[in-house]
PLY file of the C-alpha trace (Angstrom):
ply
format ascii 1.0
element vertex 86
property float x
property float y
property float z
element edge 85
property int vertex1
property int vertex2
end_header
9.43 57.54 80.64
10.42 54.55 82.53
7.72 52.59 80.28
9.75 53.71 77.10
12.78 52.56 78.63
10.87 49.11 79.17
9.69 49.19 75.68
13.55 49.78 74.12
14.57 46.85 76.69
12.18 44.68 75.36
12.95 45.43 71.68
16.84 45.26 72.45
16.20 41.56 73.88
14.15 40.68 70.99
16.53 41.57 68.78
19.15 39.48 70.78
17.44 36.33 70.50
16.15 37.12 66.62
19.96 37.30 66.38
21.35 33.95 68.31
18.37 31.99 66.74
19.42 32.91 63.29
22.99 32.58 63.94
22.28 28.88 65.58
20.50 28.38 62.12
17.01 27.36 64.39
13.74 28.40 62.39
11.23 29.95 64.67
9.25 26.62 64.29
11.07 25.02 65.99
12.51 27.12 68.62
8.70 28.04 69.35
7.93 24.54 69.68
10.45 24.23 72.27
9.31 26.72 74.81
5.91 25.62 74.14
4.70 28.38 73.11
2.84 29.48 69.18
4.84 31.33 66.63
3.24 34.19 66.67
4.09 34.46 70.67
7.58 34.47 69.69
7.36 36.52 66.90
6.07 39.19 69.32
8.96 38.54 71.76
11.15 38.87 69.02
9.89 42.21 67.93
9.60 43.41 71.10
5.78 43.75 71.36
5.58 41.49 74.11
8.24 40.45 76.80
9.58 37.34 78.30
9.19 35.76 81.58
12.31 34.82 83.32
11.73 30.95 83.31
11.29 31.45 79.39
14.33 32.97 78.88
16.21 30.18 80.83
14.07 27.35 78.78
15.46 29.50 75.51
18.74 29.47 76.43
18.77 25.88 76.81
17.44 25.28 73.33
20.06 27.77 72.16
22.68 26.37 74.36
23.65 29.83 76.06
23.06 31.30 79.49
20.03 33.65 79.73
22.44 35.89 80.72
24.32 35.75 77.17
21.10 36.49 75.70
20.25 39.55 77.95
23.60 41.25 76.51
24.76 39.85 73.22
25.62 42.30 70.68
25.40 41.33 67.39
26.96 44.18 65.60
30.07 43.74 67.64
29.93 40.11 67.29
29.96 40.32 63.26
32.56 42.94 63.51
34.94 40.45 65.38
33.81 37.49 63.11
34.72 39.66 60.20
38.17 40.75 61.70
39.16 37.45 62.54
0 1
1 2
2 3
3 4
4 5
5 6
6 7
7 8
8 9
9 10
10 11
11 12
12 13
13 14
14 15
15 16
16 17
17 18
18 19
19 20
20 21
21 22
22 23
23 24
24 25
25 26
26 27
27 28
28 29
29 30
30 31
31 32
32 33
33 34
34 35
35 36
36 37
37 38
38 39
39 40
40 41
41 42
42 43
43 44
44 45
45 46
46 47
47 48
48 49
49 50
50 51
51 52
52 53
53 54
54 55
55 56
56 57
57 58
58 59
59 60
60 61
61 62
62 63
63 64
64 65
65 66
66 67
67 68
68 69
69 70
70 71
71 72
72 73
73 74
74 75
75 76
76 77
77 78
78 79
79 80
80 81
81 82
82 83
83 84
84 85
């Protein structure tokens, strides 16, 4: 159990940063090349298969110009949903 719960965090957090990337308009070139890290290893992060290591996710919220912590709990659908309101 607890490892499903892990899983569904990871895939919720890749999601988040698939999300802010896109909506910062960065191609996942370049943000990979910023952490230092290969494409594919993003990819993964994105997707969930793999997770990301707390000094990462500081580094990535530098090139996306949030706090880690604005990563950990954005909500996209909610954000759109605003954005459309407005």
């Amino acid at each position: 159990m607890l490892y499903h719960q892990r899983k569904t965090e990871r895939m919720q957090l890749g999601r988040n940063i698939k999300s802010l990337r896109s909506l910062k308009g960065f191609p996942l070139k370049y943000v990979a090349t910023e952490l230092g890290m290969s494409i594919s290893n993003l990819s993964n992060i994105e997707n969930g298969i793999t997770g990301i290591e707390q000094k990462t996710l500081h580094k990535l919220g530098q090139v996306l110009g949030v706090e880690p912590k604005q990563i950990q709990i954005f909500n996209a659908e909610k954000f759109f949903s605003i954005a459309v309101n407005a």
